[in-house]
C-alpha positions in Angstrom: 10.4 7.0 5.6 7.4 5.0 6.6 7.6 1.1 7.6 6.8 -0.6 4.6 8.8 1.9 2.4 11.6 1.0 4.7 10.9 -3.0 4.3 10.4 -2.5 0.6 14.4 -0.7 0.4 15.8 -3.6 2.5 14.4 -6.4 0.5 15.1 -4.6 -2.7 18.5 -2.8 -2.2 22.0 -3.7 -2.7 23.7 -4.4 0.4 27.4 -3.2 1.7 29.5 -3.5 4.7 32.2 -2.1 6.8 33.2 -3.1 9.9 31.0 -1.1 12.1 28.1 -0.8 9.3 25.6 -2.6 7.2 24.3 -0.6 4.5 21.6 -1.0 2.1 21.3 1.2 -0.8 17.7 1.4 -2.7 15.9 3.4 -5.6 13.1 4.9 -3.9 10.8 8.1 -4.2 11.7 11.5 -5.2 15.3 12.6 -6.8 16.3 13.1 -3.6 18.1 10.7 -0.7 16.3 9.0 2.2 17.8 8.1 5.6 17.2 5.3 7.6 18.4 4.0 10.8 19.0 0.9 12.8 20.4 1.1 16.0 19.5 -1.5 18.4 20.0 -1.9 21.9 22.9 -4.4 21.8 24.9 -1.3 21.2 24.1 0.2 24.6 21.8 2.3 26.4 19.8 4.7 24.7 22.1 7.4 25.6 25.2 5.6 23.3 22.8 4.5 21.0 21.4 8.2 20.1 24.6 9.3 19.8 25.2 6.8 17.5 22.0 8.1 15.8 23.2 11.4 15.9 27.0 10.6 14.1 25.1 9.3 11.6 22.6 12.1 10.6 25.6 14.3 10.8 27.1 12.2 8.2 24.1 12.1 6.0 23.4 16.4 6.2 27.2 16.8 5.5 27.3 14.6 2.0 23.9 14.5 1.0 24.7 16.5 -2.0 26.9 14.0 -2.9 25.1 11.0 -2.6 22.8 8.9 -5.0 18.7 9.6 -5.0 17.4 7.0 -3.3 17.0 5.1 0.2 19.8 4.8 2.3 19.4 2.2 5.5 22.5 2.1 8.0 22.8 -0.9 10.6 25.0 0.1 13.0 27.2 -2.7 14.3 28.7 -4.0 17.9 31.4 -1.4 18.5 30.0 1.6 16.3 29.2 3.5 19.7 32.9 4.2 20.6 33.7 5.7 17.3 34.1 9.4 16.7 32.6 11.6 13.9 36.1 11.5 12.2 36.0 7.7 12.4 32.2 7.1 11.1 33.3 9.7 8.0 36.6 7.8 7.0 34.6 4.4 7.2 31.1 5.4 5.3 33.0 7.8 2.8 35.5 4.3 1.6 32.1 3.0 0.8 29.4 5.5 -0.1 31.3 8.1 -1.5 33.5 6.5 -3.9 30.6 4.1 -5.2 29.4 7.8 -6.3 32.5 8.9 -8.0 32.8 5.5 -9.6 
């Protein structure tokens, strides 16, 4: 996703939240989802901070399938470093997959 695809989804989309995530949810290109991240260095060094990164791609490759076409921009939050896999599903799933089935 280049920048000013990315700026155009966060002005445009509809935004959600959880209690480690901001999400924003926008139409964009292709019939396929888009993934973009936010993970600034409040959260930690870059060490907690990719893993962070990588939690979330994990995420995105498992459900893909089952998510919307369209951009999808995850902020992670203060305390999103010290949660599991397990954890980041649970919280994202309450949000993004039952908007789907819904």
């Amino acid at each position: 996703m280049h920048r000013s695809e990315f700026l155009r989804a966060l002005a445009q989309g509809r935004r959600l939240h959880t209690r480690h995530f901001g999400i924003t949810q926008a139409p964009g290109p292709g019939g396929r989802p888009r993934l973009g991240l936010v993970v600034t260095k409040r959260l930690g060094k870059a060490v907690r901070r990719n893993r962070v990164k990588r939690l979330l791609r994990e995420f995105f490759r498992r459900h893909k399938d089952q998510l919307p076409p369209g951009d999808l921009i995850i902020m992670a939050k203060k305390g999103a470093a010290a949660l599991t896999y397990q954890q980041v599903q649970e919280e994202l799933s309450g949000v993004l997959l039952a908007r789907v089935k819904g």
